[in-house]
ZAGU-935788 format. One record per residue (C-alpha): x, y, z; residue in three letters. Coordinates in steps of 0.02 Angstrom, whole numbers. Example, Ala and Ser with C-alpha at 12.3 -4.5 7.8 and 13.67 -1.06 7.14 Angstrom:
REC;u;v;w;drenmi
REC;615;-225;390;ALA;
REC;684;-53;357;SER;
//
This chain:
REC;u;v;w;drenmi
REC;2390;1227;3704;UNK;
REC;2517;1198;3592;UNK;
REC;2498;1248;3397;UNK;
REC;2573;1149;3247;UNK;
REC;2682;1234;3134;UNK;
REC;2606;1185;2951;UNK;
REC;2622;1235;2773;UNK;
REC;2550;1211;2603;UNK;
REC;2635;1129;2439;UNK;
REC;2642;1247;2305;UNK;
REC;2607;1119;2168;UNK;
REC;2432;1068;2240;UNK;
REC;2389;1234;2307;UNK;
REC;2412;1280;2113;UNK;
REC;2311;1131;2053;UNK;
REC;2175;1168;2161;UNK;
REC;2162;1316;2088;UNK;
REC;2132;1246;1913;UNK;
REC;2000;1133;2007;UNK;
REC;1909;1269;2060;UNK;
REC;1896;1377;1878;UNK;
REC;1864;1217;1782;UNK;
REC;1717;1162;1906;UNK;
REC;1661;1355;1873;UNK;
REC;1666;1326;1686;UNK;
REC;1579;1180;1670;UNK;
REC;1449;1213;1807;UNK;
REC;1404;1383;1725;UNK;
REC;1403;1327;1539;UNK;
REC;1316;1190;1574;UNK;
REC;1175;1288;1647;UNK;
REC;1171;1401;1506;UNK;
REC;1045;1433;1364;UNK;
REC;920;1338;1473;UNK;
REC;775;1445;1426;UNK;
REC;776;1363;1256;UNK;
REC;739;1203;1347;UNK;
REC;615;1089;1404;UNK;
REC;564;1071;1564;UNK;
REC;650;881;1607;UNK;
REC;795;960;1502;UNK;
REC;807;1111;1626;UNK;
REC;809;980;1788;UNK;
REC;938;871;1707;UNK;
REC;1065;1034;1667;UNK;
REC;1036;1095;1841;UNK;
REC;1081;923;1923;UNK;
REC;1257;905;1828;UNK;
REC;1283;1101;1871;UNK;
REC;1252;1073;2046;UNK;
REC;1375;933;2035;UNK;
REC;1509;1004;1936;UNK;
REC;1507;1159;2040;UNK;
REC;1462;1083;2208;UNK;
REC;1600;929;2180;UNK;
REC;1699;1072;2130;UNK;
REC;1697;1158;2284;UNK;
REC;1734;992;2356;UNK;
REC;1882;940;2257;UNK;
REC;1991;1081;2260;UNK;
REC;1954;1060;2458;UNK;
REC;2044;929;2463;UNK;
REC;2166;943;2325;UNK;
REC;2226;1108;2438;UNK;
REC;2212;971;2591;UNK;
REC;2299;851;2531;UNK;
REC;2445;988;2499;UNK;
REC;2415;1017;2685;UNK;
REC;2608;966;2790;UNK;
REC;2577;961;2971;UNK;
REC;2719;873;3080;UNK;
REC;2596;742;3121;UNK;
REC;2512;597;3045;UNK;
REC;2303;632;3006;UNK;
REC;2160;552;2942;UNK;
REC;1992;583;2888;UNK;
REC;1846;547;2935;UNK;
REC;1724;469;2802;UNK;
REC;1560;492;2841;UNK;
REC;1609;656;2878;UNK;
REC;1698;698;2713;UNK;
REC;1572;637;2596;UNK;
REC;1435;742;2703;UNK;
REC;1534;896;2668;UNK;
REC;1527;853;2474;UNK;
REC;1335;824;2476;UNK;
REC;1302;973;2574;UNK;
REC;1430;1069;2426;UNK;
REC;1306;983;2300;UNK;
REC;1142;1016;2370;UNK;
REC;1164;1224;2402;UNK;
REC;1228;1238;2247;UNK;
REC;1064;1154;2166;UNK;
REC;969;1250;2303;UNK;
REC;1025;1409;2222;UNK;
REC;1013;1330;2026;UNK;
REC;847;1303;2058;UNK;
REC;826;1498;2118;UNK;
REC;909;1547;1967;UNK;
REC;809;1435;1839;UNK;
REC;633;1401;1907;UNK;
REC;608;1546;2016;UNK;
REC;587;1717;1916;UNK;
REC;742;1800;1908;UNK;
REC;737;1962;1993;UNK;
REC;911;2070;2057;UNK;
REC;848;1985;2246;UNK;
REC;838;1792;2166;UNK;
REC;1008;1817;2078;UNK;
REC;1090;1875;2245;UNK;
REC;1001;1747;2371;UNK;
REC;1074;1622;2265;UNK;
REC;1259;1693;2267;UNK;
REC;1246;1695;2450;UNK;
REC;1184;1518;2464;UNK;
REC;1313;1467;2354;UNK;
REC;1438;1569;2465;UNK;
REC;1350;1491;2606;UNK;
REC;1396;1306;2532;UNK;
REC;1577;1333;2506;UNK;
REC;1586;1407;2696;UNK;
REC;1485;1239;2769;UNK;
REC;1572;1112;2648;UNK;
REC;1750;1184;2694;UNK;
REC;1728;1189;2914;UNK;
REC;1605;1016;2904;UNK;
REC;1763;944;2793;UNK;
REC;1869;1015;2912;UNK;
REC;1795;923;3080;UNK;
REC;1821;772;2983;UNK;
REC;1999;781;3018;UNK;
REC;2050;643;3145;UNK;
REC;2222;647;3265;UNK;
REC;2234;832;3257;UNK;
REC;2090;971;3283;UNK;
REC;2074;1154;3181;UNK;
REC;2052;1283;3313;UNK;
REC;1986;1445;3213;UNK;
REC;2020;1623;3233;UNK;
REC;1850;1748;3237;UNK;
REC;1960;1860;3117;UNK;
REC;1965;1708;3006;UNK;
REC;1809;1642;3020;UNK;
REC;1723;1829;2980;UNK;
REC;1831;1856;2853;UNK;
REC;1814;1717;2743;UNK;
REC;1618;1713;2756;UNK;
REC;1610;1916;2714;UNK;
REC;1735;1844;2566;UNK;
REC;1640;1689;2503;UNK;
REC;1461;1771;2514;UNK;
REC;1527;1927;2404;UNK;
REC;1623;1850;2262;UNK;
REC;1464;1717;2242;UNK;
REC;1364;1853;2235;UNK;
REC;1488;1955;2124;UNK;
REC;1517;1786;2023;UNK;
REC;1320;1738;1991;UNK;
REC;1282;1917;1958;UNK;
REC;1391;1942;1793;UNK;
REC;1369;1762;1750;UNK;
REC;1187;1775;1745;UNK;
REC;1158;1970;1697;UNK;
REC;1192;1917;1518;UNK;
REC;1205;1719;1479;UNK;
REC;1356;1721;1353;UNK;
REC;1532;1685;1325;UNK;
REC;1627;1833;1402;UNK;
REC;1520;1840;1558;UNK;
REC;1531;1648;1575;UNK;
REC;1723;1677;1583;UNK;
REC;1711;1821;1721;UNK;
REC;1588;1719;1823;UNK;
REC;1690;1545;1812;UNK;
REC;1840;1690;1868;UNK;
REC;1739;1754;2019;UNK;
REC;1675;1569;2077;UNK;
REC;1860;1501;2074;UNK;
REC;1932;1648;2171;UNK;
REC;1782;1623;2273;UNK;
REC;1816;1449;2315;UNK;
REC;2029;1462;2329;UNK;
REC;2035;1620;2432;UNK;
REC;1895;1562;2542;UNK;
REC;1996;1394;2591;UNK;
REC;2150;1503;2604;UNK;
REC;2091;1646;2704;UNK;
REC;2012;1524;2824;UNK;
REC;2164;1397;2828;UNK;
REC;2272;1585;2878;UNK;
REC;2144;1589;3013;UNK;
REC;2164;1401;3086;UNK;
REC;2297;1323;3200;UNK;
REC;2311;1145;3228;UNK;
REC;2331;1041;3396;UNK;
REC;2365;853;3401;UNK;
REC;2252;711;3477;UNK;
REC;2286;563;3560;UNK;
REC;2122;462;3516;UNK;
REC;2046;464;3371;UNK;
REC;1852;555;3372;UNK;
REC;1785;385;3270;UNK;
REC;1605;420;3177;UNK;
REC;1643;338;3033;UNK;
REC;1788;231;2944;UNK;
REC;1950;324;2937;UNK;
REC;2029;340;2757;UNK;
REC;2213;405;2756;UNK;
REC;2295;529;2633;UNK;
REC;2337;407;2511;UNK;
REC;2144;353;2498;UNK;
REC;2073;512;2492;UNK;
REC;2211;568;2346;UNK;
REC;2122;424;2237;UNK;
REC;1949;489;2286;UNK;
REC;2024;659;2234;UNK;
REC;2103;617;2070;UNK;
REC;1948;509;2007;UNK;
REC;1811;670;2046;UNK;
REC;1951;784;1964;UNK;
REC;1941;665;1819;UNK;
REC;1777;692;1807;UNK;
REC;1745;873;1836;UNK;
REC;1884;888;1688;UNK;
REC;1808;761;1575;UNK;
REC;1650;871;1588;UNK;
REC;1747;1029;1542;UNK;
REC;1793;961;1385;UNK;
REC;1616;875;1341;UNK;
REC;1562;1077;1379;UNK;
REC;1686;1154;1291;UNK;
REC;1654;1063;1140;UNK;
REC;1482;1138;1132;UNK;
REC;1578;1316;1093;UNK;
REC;1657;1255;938;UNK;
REC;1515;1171;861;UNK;
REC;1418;1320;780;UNK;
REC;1221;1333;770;UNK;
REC;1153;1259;630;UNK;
REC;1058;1358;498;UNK;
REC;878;1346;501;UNK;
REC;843;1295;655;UNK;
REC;696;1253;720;UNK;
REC;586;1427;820;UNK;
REC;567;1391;1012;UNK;
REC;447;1281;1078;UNK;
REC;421;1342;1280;UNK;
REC;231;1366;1313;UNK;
REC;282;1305;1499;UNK;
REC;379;1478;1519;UNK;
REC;288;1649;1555;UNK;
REC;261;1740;1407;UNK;
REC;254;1923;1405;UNK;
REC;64;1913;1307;UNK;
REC;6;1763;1390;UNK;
REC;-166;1799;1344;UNK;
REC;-157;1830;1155;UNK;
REC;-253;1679;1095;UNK;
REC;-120;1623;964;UNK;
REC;-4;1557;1103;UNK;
REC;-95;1409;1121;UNK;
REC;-34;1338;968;UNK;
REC;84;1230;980;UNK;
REC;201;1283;857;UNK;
REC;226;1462;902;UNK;
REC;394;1531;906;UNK;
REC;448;1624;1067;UNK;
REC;595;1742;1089;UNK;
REC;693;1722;1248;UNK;
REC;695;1915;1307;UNK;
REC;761;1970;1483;UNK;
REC;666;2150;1555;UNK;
REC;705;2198;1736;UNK;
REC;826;2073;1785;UNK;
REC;698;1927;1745;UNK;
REC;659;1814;1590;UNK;
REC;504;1815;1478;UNK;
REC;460;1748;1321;UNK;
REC;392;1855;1198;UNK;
REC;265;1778;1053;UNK;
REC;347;1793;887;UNK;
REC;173;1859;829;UNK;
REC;159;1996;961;UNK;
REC;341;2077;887;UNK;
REC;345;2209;785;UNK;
REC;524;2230;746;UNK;
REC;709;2186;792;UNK;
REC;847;2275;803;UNK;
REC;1027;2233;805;UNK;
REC;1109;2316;981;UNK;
REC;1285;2277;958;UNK;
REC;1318;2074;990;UNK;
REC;1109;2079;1042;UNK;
REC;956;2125;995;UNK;
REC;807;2265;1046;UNK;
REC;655;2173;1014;UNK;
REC;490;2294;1009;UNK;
REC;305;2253;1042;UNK;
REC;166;2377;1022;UNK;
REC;169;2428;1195;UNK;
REC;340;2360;1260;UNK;
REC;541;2329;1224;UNK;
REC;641;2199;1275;UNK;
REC;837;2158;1262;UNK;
REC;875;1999;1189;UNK;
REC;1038;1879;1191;UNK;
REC;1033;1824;1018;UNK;
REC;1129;1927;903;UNK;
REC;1047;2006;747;UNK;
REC;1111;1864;641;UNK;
REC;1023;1726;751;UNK;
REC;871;1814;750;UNK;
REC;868;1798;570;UNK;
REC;904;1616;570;UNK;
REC;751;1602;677;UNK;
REC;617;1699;630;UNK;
REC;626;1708;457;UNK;
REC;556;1534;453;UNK;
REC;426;1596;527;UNK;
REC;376;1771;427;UNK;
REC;500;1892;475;UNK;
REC;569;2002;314;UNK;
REC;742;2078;361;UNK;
REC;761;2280;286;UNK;
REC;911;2324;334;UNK;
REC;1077;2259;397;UNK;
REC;1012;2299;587;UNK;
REC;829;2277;578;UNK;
REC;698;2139;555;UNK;
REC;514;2168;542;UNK;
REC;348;2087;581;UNK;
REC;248;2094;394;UNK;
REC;68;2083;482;UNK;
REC;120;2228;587;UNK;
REC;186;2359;454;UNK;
REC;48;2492;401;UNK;
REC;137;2585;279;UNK;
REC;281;2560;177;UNK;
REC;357;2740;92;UNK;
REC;500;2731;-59;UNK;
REC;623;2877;-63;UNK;
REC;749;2848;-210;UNK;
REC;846;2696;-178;UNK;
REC;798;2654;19;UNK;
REC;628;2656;101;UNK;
REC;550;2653;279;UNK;
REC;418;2558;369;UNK;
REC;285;2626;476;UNK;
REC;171;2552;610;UNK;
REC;14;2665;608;UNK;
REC;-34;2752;779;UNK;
REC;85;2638;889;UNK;
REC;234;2764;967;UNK;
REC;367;2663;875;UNK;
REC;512;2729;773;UNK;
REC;488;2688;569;UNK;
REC;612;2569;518;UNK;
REC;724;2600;373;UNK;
REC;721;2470;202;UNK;
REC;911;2477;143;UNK;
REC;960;2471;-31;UNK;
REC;990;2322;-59;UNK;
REC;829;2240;17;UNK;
REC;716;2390;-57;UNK;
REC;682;2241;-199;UNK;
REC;601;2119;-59;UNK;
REC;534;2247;39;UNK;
REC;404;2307;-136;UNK;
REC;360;2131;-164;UNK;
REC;290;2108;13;UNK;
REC;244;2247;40;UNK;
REC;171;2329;-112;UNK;
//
């Protein structure tokens, strides 16, 4: 059996690269802050995710393909080809769905990295035996090695982008997925040889180079297109007074207090244990400011929370909230005593085992007129 000599063009191998962390990008931002959201909302994010990153996956396949120079004229197969980009698509939404309808637990959040792992390993060998007049023939080293790679960085990759949903941790994860996806395809392609064919393996119409570089180029369009419809979203600032959360489909962490029924409570988007919950505005008794997040403190319970002290304040002091202090906002109903010392006070919340919480100077003023 006699191997092809091949080798890769550095332009494309550099452009599928870009492929790969833009599809990350966009797939991960568009699935984020999709607690705050309704239910048909949450579906309708986790569709375009799956096809941002799942097309992703897909398009910097073939991008690195189509850099592919082998000695010998090749085609693809197109049944094939477009299998391999559905079965991209639907692991990825397999392990979306994990992440944003199944409680998230440390297990949920790495099943779904290695069924995304899983995805980029079937989409790149089933878009593989789509090649027609020459055959892959794959070493165990290579085959081993990329799977052990793909499953870990997916893992690595959903794990810091879903640990804490914001900017910085978006940008690691979209990191992680695109060296997940370009080392995979390279550590397996170091693991293939190629052998000619005579006949052609026919299962579906053949499409040359030239057709699948359009096919390319227009899903490249796209994924990009999408990256800067998402990355608009991080220069447009939240507006002031908005409205308090309205998510009485998501498990609260006091789902039998009687007020949650209402329609208009306001719920706080609080992650304990690896998984989400939505605390009742009226079950809190304070916030506190935790560097760029928040502590947020029931009777019997704390929580950490994404938003940062200053979007807490945008949303719950619409509904009753009086901010003390630069780092702390408190519940009114819940305070039992409030004590004046000079020029700052504190608030205390009777026989509960929670800190008091310091009144600063400058909101001492507000503090006596709602408190007494």
């Amino acid at each position: 059996m006699e191997f092809l000599d091949f080798a890769h063009n550095p332009w494309l191998v550099a452009v599928s690269l870009a492929v790969a962390l833009v599809a990350g990008a966009t797939g991960l931002s568009l699935t984020r802050d999709l607690s705050e959201k309704s239910v048909s909302q949450r579906k309708l994010a986790v569709a375009l995710g799956a096809v941002a990153l799942g097309g992703g996956i897909w398009s910097m396949h073939f991008v690195a393909m189509l850099g592919l120079k082998l000695p010998i004229l090749f085609y693809y197969d197109a049944a094939i080809t477009l299998a391999s980009a559905l079965i991209a698509i639907l692991m990825v939404a397999l392990a979306l769905l994990l992440l944003h309808f199944v409680r998230r637990t440390p297990v949920t959040i790495v099943a779904a990295g290695a069924i995304v792992g899983a995805g980029i390993l079937t989409m790149h060998y089933v878009g593989m035996a789509g090649m027609q007049l020459c055959r892959p023939v794959y070493t165990v080293s290579g085959v081993i090695g990329s799977s052990v790679l793909a499953i870990a960085l997916c893992i690595l990759a959903i794990g810091i982008a879903y640990s804490v949903r914001s900017n910085r941790t978006i940008v690691i994860g979209t990191l992680c997925f695109g060296a997940a996806v370009f080392s995979v395809h390279f550590l397996a392609m170091q693991g293939t040889n190629f052998v000619a064919l005579d006949n052609i393996r026919e299962f579906g119409p053949m499409i040359s180079n030239e057709i699948m570089a359009v096919g390319v180029i227009l899903s490249s369009f796209v994924i990009f297109g999408a990256f800067l419809w998402v990355g608009t979203t991080y220069l447009v600032p939240v507006q002031s007074g908005a409205a308090p959360i309205d998510e009485l489909n998501e498990p609260s962490a006091n789902s039998g207090a009687s007020s949650l029924s209402e329609t208009n409570v306001a719920r706080i988007p609080c992650e304990r244990d690896g998984g989400k919950v939505f605390v009742a505005a009226s079950d809190v008794v304070f916030v506190r400011a935790d560097g760029h997040y928040t502590q947020v403190y029931t009777e019997t319970d704390k929580y950490f929370c994404v938003w940062p002290i200053t979007e807490a304040v945008k949303r719950l002091v619409p509904c009753g909230f009086l901010r003390v202090h630069r780092s702390y906002l408190v519940n009114p109903k819940k305070v039992v005593r409030f004590e004046r010392n000079k020029d700052k006070g504190q608030c205390t919340f009777g026989d509960s085992d929670l800190p008091p919480v310091p009144v600063s100077r400058s909101n001492l003023k507000e503090a006596q007129s709602a408190f007494g």
